[in-house]
C-alpha positions as CSV (number, residue, x, y, z in Angstrom):
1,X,-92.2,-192.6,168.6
2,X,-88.7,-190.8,169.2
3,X,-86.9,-190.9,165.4
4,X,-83.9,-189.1,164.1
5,X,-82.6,-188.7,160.6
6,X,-79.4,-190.2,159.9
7,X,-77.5,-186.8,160.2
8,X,-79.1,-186.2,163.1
9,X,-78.1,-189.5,165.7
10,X,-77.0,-187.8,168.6
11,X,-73.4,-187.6,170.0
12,X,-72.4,-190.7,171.8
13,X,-75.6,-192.8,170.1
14,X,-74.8,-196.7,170.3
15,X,-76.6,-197.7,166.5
16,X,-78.5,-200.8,166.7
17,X,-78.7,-202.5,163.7
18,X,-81.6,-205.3,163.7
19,X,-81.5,-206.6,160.5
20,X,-81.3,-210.1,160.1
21,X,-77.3,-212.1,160.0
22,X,-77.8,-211.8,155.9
23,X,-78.8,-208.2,155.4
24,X,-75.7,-207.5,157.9
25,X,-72.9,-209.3,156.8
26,X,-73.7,-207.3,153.2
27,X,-73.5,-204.0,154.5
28,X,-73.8,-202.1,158.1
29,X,-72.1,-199.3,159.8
30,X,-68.5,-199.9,161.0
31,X,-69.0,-200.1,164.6
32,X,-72.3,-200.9,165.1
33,X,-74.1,-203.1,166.9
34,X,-76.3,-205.8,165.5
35,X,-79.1,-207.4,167.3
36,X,-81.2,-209.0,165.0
37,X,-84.8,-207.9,166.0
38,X,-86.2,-211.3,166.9
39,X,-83.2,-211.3,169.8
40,X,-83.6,-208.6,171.2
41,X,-86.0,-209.3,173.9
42,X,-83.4,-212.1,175.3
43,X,-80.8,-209.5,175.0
44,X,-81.6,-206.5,176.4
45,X,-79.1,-206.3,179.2
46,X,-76.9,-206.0,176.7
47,X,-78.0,-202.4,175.2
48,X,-76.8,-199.1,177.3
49,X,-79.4,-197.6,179.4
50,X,-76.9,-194.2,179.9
51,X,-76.6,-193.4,176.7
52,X,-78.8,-193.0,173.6
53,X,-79.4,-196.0,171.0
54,X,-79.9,-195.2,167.5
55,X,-82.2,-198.2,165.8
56,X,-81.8,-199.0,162.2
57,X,-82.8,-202.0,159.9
58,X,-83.4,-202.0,156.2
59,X,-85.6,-199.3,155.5
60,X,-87.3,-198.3,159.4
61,X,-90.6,-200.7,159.2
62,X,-88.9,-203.7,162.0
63,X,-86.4,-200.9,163.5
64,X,-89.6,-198.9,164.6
65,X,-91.3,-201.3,166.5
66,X,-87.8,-202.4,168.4
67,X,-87.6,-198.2,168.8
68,X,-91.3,-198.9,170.8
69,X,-90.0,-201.6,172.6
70,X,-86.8,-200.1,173.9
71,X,-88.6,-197.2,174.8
72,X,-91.3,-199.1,176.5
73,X,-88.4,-200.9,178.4
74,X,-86.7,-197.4,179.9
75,X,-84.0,-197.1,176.8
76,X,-83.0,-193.4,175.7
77,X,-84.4,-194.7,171.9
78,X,-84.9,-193.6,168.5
79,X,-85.5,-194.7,165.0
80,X,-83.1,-193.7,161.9
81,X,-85.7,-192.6,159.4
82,X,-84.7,-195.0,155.7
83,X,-82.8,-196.5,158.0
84,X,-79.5,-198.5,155.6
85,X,-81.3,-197.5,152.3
86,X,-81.4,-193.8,153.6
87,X,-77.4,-194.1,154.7
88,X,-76.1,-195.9,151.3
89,X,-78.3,-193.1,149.5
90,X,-76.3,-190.5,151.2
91,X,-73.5,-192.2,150.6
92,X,-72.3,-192.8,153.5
93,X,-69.2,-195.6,154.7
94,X,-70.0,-199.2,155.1
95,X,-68.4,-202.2,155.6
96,X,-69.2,-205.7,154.9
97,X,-68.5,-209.3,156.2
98,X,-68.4,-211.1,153.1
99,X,-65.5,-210.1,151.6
100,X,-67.8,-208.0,148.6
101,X,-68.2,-204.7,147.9
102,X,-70.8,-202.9,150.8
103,X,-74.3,-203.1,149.8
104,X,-78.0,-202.8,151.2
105,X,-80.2,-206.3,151.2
């Protein structure tokens, strides 16, 4: 399965975030997407198939098997190794929806 490490995503990557509305709304990437994995299936026409996606979740366990199933479907994908745990230890910008401080659920 394609993967990348998180200072790796290529140039141009869309990053799909498929952690559930919870786990988002605590921390994500400014400008990422979020598709919650279960949804993704119903909402593929909505990913880029000209340019590379960049999956995350919470660690890289649910974020690998959308990874497989993107690639499956024809998508230019990948998995962020750690996935959010890996980007808040490398301290790296967030932004949250819930008025808090940024963190990883």
């Amino acid at each position: 399965m394609p993967s990348t490490e998180i200072d790796s995503i290529p140039a141009g990557a869309v990053v799909l975030d498929v952690r559930e509305n919870d786990e988002w709304a605590a921390g994500h990437i400014d400008g990422a997407v979020h598709l919650p994995m279960g949804e993704v299936p119903d909402r593929l026409a909505e990913l880029p198939t000209d340019q590379p996606v960049a999956v995350l979740c919470r660690a890289g366990g649910r974020s690998a098997r959308v990874t497989g199933y993107l690639v499956q479907a024809g998508i230019d994908a990948r998995n962020i190794n750690g996935g959010m745990q890996a980007w808040e230890a490398a301290g790296r910008p967030m932004v949250s929806e819930n008025g808090g401080p940024p963190t990883v659920i």
